[in-house]
C-alpha positions in Angstrom: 112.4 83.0 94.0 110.0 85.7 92.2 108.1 88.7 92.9 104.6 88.7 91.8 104.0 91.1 88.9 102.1 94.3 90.1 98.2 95.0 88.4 96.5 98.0 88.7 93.4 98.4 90.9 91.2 101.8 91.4 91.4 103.5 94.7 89.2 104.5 96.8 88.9 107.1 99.3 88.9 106.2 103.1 85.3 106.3 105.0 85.1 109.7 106.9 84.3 109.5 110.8 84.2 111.9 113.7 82.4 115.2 113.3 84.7 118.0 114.7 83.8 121.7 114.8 85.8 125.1 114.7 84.6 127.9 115.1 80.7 126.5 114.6 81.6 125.1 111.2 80.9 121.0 111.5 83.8 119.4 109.6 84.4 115.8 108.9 87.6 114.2 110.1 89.2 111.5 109.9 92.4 110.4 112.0 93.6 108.9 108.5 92.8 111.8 106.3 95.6 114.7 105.2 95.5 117.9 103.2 94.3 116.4 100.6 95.5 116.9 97.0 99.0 116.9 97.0 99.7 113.6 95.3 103.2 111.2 96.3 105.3 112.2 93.5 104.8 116.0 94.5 105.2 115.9 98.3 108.5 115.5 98.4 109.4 119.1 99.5 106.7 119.3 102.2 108.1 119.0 105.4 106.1 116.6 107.9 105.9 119.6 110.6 105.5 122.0 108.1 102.3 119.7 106.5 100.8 119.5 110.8 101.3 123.2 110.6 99.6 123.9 107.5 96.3 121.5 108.6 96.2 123.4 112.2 96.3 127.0 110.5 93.5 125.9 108.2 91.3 124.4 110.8 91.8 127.3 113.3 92.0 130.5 110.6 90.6 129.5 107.4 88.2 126.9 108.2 88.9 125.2 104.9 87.2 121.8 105.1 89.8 118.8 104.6 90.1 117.0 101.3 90.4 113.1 101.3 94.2 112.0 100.4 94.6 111.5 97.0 97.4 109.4 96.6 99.1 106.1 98.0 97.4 106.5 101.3 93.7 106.5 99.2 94.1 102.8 98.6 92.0 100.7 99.6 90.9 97.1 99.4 88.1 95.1 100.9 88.5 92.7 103.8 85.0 91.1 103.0 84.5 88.7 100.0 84.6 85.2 98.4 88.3 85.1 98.8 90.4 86.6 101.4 92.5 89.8 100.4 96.3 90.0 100.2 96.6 86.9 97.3 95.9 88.8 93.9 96.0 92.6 95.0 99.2 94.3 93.8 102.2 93.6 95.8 102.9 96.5 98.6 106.0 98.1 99.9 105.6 97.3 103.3 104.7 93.6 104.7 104.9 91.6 108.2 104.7 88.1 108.7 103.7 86.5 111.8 103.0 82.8 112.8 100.8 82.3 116.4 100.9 79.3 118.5 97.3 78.8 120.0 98.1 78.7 124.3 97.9 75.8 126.7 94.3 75.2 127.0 92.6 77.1 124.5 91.1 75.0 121.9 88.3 75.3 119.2 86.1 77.9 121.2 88.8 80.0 122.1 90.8 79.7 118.3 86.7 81.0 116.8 86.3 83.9 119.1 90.5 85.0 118.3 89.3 84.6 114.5 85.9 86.6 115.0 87.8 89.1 116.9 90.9 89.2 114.0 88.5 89.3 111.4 86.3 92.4 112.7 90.0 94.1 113.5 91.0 93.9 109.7 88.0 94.8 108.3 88.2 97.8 110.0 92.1 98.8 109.6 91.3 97.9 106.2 88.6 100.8 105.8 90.6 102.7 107.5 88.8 103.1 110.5 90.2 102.5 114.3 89.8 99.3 115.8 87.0 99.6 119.0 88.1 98.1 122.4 91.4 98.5 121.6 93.3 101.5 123.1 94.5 103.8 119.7 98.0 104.8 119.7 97.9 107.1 117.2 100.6 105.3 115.3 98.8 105.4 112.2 97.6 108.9 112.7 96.8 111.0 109.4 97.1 108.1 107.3 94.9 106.7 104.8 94.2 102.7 104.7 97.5 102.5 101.9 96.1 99.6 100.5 96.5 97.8 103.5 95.6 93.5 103.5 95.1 91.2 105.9 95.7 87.6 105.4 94.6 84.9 107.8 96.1 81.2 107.6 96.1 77.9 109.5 98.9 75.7 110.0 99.1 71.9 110.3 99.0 72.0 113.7 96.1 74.2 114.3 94.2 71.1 113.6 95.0 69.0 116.6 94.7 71.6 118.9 91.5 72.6 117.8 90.4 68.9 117.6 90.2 69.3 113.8 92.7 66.9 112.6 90.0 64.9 111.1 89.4 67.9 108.9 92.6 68.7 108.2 93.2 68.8 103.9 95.5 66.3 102.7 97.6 69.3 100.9 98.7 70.5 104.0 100.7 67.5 104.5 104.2 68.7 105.5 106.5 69.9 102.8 109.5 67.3 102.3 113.3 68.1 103.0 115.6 69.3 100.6 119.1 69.3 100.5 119.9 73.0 100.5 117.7 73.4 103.4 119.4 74.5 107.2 115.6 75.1 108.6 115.3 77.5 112.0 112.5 75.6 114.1 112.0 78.1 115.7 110.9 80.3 112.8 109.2 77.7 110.9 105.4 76.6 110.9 102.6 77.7 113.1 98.8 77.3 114.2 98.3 80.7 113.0 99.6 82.8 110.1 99.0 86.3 109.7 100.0 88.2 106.7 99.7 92.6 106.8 100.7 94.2 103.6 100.8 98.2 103.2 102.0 100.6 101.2 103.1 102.7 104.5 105.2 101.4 107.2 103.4 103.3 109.8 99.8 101.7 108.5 101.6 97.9 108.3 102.7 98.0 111.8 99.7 99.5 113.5 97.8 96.3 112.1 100.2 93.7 113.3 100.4 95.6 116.6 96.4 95.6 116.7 96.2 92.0 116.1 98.7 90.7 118.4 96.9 92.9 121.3 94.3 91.2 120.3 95.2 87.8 120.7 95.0 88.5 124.7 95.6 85.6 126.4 94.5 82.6 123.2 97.5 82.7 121.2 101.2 83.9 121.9 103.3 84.8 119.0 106.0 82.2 117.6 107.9 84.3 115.1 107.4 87.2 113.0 109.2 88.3 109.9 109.6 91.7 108.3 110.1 92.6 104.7 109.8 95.5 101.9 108.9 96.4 98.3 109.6 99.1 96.1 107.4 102.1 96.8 104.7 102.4 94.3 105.9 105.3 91.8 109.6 105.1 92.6 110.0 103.9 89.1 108.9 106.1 85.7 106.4 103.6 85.1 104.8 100.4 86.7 107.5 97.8 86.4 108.4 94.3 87.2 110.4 94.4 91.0 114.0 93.8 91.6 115.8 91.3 94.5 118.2 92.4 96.4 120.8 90.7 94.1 119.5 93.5 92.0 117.7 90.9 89.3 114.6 91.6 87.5 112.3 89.0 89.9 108.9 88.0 88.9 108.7 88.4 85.0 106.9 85.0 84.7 104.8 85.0 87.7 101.1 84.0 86.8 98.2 86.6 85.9 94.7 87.1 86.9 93.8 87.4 83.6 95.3 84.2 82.5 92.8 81.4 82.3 94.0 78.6 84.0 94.7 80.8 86.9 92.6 80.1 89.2 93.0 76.6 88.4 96.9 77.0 89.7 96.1 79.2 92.8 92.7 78.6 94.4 91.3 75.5 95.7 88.4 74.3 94.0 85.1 72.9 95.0 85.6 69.2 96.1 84.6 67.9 99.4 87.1 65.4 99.5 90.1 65.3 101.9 92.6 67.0 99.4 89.7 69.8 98.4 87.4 70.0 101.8 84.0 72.3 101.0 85.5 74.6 104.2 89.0 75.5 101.4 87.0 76.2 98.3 88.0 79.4 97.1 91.2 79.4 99.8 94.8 78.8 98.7 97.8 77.4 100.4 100.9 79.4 101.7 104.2 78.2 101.3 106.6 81.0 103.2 110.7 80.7 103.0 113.1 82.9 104.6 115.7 83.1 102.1 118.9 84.7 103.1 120.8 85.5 100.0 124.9 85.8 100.3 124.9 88.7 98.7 128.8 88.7 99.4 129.7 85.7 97.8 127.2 86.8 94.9 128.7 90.8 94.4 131.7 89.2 93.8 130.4 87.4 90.7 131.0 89.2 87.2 127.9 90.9 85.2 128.0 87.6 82.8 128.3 85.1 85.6 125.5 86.9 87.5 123.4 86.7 84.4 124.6 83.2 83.3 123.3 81.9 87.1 120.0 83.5 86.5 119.3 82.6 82.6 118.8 86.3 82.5 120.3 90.0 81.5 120.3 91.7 84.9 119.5 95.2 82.8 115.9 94.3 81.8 115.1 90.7 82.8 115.2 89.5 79.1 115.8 85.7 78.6 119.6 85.3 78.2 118.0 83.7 74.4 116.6 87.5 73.1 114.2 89.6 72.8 112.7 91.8 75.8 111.5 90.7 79.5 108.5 89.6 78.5 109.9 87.0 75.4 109.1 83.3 76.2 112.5 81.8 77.1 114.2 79.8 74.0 115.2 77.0 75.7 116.8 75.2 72.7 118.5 78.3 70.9 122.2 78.2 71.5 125.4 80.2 70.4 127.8 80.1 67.7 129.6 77.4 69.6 126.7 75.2 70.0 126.5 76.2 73.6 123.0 76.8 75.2 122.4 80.7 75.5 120.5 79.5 78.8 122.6 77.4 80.7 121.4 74.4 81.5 121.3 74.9 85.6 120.2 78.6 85.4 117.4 79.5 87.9 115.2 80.8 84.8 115.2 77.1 82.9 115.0 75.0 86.3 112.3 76.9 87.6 110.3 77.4 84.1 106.6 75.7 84.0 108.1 74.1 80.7 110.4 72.0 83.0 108.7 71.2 85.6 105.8 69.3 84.2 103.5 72.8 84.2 104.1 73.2 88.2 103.1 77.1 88.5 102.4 79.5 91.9 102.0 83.1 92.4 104.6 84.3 94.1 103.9 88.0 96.2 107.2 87.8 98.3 109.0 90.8 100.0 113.0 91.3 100.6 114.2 91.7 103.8 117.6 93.0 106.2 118.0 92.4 109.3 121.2 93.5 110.3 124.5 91.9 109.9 126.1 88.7 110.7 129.2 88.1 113.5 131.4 88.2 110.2 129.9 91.5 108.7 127.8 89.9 106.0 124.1 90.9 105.6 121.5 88.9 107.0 119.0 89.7 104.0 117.4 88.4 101.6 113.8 87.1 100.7 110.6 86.6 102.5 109.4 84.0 99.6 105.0 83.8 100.0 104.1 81.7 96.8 100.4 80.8 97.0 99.3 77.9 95.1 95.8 75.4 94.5 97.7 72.4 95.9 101.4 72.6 97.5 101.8 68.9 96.3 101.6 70.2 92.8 103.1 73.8 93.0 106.2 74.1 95.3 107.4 70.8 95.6 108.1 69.7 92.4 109.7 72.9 91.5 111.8 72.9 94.4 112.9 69.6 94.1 113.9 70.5 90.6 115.9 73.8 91.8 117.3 71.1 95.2 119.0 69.1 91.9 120.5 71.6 90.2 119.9 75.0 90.0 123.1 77.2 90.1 121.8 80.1 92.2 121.1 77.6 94.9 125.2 78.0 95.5 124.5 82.0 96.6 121.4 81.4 98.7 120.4 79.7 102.2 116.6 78.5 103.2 116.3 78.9 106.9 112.7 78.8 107.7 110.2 77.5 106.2 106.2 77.0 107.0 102.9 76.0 105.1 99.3 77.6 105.8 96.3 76.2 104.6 94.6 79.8 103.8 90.6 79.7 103.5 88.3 81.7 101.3 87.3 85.1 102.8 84.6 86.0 105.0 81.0 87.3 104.4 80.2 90.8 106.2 79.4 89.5 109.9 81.0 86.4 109.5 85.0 85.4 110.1 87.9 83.8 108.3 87.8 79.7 109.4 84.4 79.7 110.1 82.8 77.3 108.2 86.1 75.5 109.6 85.5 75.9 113.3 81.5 76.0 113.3 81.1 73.5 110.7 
């Protein structure tokens, strides 16, 4: 379990539309635009009446034109491109997950014209923009796009009803079973997968309610998961996130800038069953819900927290020395002759260095959803981990954790699913469509 380290990318501002004028002064609006310069950190005092106040006394008195938003709500990321977004962006605070089941009847046709429609629906949620045909309920009102993403996936079953199955990559073979697993079928797997990442609630739930309008009468939804992040500037400077068992969680998740990166997370150019033309520059999506017993785990000491994890829980630094970011010393032991990383904490276990070079980008979310008959939390993590071939990624490092990895004691997996994702779309085109046209 690991959060994907957060990188930087430049804002920009959402697209202006709608021409409104007061008092015969043409001024350009946007439903997702605010008084403008007042950035996160210093909005904190500003009432949200009080800031619908302020914008309706400037319209009406001073005719002072408004300023795009300059802060979180200015991100903004593309929906067009070789690869599709939501896979190397910086994590968000909000996310949804949602797996579709195509309906009785509808087949190929029907799953293209759902993706066309999807795919023109994101692009423009992502710009910021409302989404035509589609009644606006105002939900995400005043916002900007808040580095919104939208992720499309197939499942292994999309295939045969589509009448794809012959086209259907070997890496999408189902995951095995493991021993720690007590899977929900009825919130595992999928034809569809949907991903919505945000860095405002209001903005992340608009999308997943304009795409499951969308899906009129062709798909019907299966499950749906909701999760969160730390909001961006909560901290005093960008850091690596934190679990709910309040552990420093993703220190050695891969980077763009690495060089075998893509070689871990995006599916190369094959043409053979395990790398089909249609995947090149897709990935797969392996999604857990992970409930954590936080209970069971609150009741652990500081050094038996950080004994399970290989860790300190203050910083994230290897258990071995040195700072978060210090290669783990997997050898290095104390004055005993006893290994300063045990050797069933999650941080060896799970290390590339033990598991034959086995590496994923993880980008998952936490999540509560209420509490159990017996008063414990039903939380824990929404685990997306996004990888070149599942074969080689997951599954060898989860059957390494299934054998012995001491935090498997404190956590349950109860869904699980796996989404062939393909590259991104072209503008005018749609995600799957050299899939479904090819």
């Amino acid at each position: 379990m690991s959060d994907e380290k957060a990188t930087t990318t430049e804002a920009e501002p959402p697209r202006e539309r709608n021409e409104e004028t007061a008092g015969g002064a043409t001024l350009s609006l946007s439903r997702r635009r605010l008084l403008g310069t007042v950035g996160a950190a210093g909005a904190g005092g500003l009432a949200l009446g009080g800031s619908g106040g302020a914008l309706a006394h400037s319209l009406s008195q001073d005719r002072t034109p408004v300023t795009p938003l300059a802060s979180v709500g200015a991100g903004r990321h593309s929906f067009h491109g070789t690869r599709q977004p939501g896979i190397v962006e910086p994590g968000q605070a909000h996310g949804h997950l949602a797996a579709f089941d195509l309906a009785p009847g509808a087949g190929r046709r029907e799953a293209s014209a759902l993706l066309r429609r999807w795919s023109a629906a994101a692009a423009r949620l992502m710009a910021g923009e409302p989404v035509e045909g589609v009644a606006d309920t105002g939900i995400a009102d005043d916002a900007g796009p808040s580095s919104l993403t939208v992720t499309f996936g197939f499942g292994a079953s999309f295939f045969d009803r589509t009448g794809l199955a012959d086209r259907r990559p070997a890496a999408l073979e189902p995951l095995p079973e493991f021993s720690a697993d007590e899977l929900d079928s009825r919130r595992s797997n999928g034809d569809l997968w949907v991903q919505i990442c945000a860095d405002d609630g209001l903005v992340a739930f608009n999308a997943l309610r304009v795409l499951q309008r969308e899906t009129g009468r062709v798909a019907r939804p299966r499950w749906q998961m909701t999760g969160f992040n730390r909001t961006p500037g909560a901290t005093d400077r960008p850091r690596t996130a934190r679990n709910l068992m309040g552990q420093v969680d993703g220190t050695n998740n891969p980077r763009p800038e690495d060089d075998d990166f893509d070689r871990h997370v995006f599916v190369p150019r094959g043409g053979d069953r395990r790398s089909p033309e249609w995947m090149e520059h897709g990935s797969y999506a392996v999604v857990r819900r992970i409930r954590m017993l936080l209970d069971e785990w609150d009741e652990q000491s500081l050094e038996q927290q950080e004994r399970v994890i290989g860790r300190r829980k203050s910083d994230g630094a290897p258990l071995s020395g040195g700072d978060e970011h210090t290669p783990l010393d997997l050898e290095k032991t104390d004055a005993r002759g006893r290994l300063l990383v045990p050797f069933n904490a999650h941080a060896r276990v799970s290390a590339p260095e033990t598991s034959g070079g086995a590496t994923m980008l993880r980008r998952p979310f936490s999540y509560h959803d209420g509490f159990l008959p017996d008063g414990a939390p039903d939380a824990g993590l929404l685990f997306v981990a996004w990888q070149a071939d599942p074969q080689k990624g997951f599954v060898p490092v989860q059957r390494k954790l299934d054998r012995g990895d001491a935090l498997s004691r404190f956590i349950r997996h109860e869904a699980s699913a796996l989404f062939a994702v393909p590259g991104g779309a072209p503008e005018g085109g749609y995600v799957g469509q050299p899939l479904l046209e090819g």
